[in-house]
C-alpha positions as CSV (number, residue, x, y, z in Angstrom):
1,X,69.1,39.4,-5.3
2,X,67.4,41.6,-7.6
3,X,63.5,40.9,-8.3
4,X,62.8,41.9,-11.9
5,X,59.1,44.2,-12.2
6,X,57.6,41.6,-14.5
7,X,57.9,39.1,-11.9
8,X,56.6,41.6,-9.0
9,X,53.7,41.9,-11.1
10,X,53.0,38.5,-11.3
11,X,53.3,37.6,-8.3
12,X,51.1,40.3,-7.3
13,X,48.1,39.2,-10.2
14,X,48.9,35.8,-8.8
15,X,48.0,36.8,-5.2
16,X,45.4,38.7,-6.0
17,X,43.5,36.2,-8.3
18,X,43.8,33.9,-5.6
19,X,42.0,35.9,-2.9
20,X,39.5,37.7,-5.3
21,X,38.6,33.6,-6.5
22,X,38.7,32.7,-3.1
23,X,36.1,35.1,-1.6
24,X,33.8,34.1,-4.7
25,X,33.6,31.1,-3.7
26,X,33.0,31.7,-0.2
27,X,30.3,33.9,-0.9
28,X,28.9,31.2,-3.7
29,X,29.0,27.9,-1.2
30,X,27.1,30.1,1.3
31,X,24.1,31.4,-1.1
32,X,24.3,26.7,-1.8
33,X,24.7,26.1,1.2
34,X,28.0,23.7,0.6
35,X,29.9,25.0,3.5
36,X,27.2,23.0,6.3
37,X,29.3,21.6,8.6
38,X,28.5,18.3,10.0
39,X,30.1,17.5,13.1
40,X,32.6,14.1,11.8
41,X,32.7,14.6,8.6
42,X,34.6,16.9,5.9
43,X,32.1,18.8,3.9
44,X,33.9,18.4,0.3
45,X,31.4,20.6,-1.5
46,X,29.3,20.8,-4.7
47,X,29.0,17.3,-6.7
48,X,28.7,13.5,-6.1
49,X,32.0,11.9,-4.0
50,X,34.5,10.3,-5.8
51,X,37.8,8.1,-5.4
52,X,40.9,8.5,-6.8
53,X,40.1,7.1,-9.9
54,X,36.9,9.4,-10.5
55,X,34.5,6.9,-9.5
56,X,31.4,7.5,-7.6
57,X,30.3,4.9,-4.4
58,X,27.8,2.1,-4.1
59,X,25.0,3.9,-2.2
60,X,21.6,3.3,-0.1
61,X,19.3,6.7,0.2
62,X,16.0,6.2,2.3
63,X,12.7,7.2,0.2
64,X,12.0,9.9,2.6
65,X,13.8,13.4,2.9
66,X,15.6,14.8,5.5
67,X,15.7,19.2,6.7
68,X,19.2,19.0,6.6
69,X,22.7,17.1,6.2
70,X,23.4,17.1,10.7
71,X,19.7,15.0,11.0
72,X,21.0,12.9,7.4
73,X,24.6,11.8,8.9
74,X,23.1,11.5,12.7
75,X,19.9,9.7,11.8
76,X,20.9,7.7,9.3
77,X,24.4,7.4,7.8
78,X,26.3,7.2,11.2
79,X,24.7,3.8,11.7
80,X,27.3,2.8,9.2
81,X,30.1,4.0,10.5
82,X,32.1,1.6,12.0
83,X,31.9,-0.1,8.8
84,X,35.2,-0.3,6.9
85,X,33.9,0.2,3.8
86,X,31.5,3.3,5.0
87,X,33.2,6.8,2.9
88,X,30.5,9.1,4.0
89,X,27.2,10.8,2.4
90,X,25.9,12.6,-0.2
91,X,23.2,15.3,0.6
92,X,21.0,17.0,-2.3
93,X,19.0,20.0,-2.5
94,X,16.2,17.9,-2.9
95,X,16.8,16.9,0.7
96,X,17.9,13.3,-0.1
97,X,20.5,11.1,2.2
98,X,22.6,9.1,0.2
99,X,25.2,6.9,2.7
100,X,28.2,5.9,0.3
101,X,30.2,2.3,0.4
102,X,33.2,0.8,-1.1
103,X,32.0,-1.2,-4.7
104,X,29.4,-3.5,-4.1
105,X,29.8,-2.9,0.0
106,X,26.5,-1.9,1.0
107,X,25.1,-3.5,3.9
108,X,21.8,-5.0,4.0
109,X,18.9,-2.9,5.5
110,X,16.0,-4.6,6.7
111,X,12.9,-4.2,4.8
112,X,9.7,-3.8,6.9
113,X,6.5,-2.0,6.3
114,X,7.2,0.3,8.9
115,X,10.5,1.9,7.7
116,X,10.3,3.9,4.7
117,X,12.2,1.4,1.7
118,X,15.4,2.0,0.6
119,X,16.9,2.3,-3.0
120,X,20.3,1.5,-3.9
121,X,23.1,0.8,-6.6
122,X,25.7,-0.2,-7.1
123,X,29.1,2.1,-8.4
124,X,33.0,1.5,-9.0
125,X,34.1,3.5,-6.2
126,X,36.6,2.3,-3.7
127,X,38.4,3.6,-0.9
128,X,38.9,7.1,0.0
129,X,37.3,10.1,-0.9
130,X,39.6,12.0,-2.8
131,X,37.3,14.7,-5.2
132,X,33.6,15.4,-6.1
133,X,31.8,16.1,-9.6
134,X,31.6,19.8,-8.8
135,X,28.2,19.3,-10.3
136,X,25.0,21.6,-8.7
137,X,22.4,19.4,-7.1
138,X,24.4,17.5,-4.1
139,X,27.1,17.9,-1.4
140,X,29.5,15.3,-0.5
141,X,30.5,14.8,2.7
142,X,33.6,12.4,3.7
143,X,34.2,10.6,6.4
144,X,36.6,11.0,8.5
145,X,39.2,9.0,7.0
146,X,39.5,11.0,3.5
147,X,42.7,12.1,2.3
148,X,41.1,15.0,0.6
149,X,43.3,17.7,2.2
150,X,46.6,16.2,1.0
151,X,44.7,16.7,-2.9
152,X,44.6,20.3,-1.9
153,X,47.4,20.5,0.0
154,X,49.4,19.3,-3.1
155,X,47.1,21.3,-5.6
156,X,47.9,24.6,-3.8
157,X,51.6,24.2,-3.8
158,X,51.9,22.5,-7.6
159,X,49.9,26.1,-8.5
160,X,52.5,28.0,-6.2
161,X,55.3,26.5,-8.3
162,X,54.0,26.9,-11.4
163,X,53.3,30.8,-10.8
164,X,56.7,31.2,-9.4
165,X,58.0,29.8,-12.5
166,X,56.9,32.7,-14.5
């Protein structure tokens, strides 16, 4: 089998866009912080969760802030959790915890004087989390029953193809 050098070349501009791209990235989500790692959970990146569809979940966020994501999933979205319609949180720079449910899933919260109130809405999300908004501002982290990694799975190997193709 003989390679042709047009196609050696490609491949290796294909390679190395891949890694060059890749350690951007790495070096961006640090500087954002969207590579936290919360101990349950896949840590999906920058932007708002969203199913397959491109919708974003029904949601309850506390009116109170939180120092991180770890203290936002472990003091107040993991309550949720054995919920089946529970997909994970959302966590913004603005320190805001946002637990995400199935369309019009939310579970009542009780509303006391001595628990900071909630807010909530109501979105057309349902079922796994499969992407995010890739917009600045939040971080979306799934719970653990996401199918994310089958997206990118498929994603890396569709792009694979398509370069090989060339």
């Amino acid at each position: 089998m003989v390679l042709s050098n047009s196609f050696l070349q490609c491949a290796f501009i294909g390679i190395a866009c891949i890694l060059f791209s890749s350690s951007i990235s790495v070096e961006a989500a640090e500087v954002w912080g969207v590579h936290e790692q919360v101990q349950g959970y896949r840590n999906l990146g920058r932007g708002s969760c969203q199913d397959s569809r491109g919708k974003m979940y029904s949601y309850l966020q506390r009116t109170m802030t939180f120092p991180d994501a770890i203290t936002c999933a472990q003091k107040e979205c993991e309550r949720f959790g054995n919920l089946g319609a529970y997909r994970g949180f959302e966590f913004s720079v603005g320190k805001r915890c946002t637990c995400l449910f199935d369309v019009d899933q939310a579970p009542p919260v009780p509303d006391s004087g001595e628990a900071p109130d909630y807010v909530g809405g109501s979105d057309g999300g349902d079922g796994d989390v499969f992407s995010t908004t890739s917009m600045p501002g939040t971080t979306c982290f799934a719970s653990p029953g996401s199918r994310i990694e089958v997206k990118a799975a498929f994603a890396l190997l569709s792009s694979a193809t398509i370069f090989m193709l060339l």
